[in-house]
N, C-alpha and C positions, 0 to 999 in steps of 0.2 A: 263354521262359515255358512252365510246365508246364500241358497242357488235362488237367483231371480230370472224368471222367466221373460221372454221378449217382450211379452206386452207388459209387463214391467218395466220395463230397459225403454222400452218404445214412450211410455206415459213421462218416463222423466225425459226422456231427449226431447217432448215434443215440449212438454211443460216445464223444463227448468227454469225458466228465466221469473216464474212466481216466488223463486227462491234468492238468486243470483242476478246482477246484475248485468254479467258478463257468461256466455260458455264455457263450461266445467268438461263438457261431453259433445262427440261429434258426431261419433259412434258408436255403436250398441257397445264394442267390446271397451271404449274408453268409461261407459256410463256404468258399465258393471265394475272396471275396477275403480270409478272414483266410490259406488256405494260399497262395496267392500272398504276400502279405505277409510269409511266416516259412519261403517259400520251401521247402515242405512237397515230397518225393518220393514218387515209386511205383516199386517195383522188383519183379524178377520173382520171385523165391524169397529163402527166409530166404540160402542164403549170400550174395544181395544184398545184404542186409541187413546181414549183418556183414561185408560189406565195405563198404559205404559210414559203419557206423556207426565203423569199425577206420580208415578214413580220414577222418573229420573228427575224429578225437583222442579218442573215448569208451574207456572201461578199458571192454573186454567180454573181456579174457583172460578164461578158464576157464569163460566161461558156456558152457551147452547152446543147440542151436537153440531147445528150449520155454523155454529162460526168456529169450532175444531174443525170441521172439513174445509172453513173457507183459511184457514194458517197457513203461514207460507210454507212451513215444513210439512204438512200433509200434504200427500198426492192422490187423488182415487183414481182407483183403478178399474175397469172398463169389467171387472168379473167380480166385483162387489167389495174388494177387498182395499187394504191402503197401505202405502208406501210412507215410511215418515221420516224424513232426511234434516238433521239437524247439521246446519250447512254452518 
């Protein structure tokens, strides 16, 4: 199980709604167990990011890094790193 730190828990509470239409989280401790529950990562840079997104079966052929960062399951995070929550 992944430990996600506040400013993690903070980037989604502040930015869920790029994901959702409605609140999932109110809470730091509600946001950490809905990303536990949907099994939410953090990786270090965007080619992290498309490679985990390029391995769990998403079409991201031909996208740029900005428009992985700009997905609605991407979050960045304030210390260089990204959140990717497939909601």
């Amino acid at each position: 199980m992944y430990e996600y730190d506040e400013e993690c828990l903070q980037t989604f509470l502040n930015m869920q709604s790029q994901l959702f239409d409605e609140p999932v989280a109110e809470t730091l401790e509600e946001a950490e167990a809905f990303l536990e529950d949907c099994m939410a990562v953090v990786v270090d840079s965007i080619k992290d990011v498309r490679d985990y997104l390029d391995e769990s079966g998403a079409d991201i052929s031909g996208m740029s890094d900005e428009e992985l960062e700009e997905a609605s399951e991407v979050f960045a995070l304030p210390n260089g790193q990204y959140l990717i929550v497939e909601g």
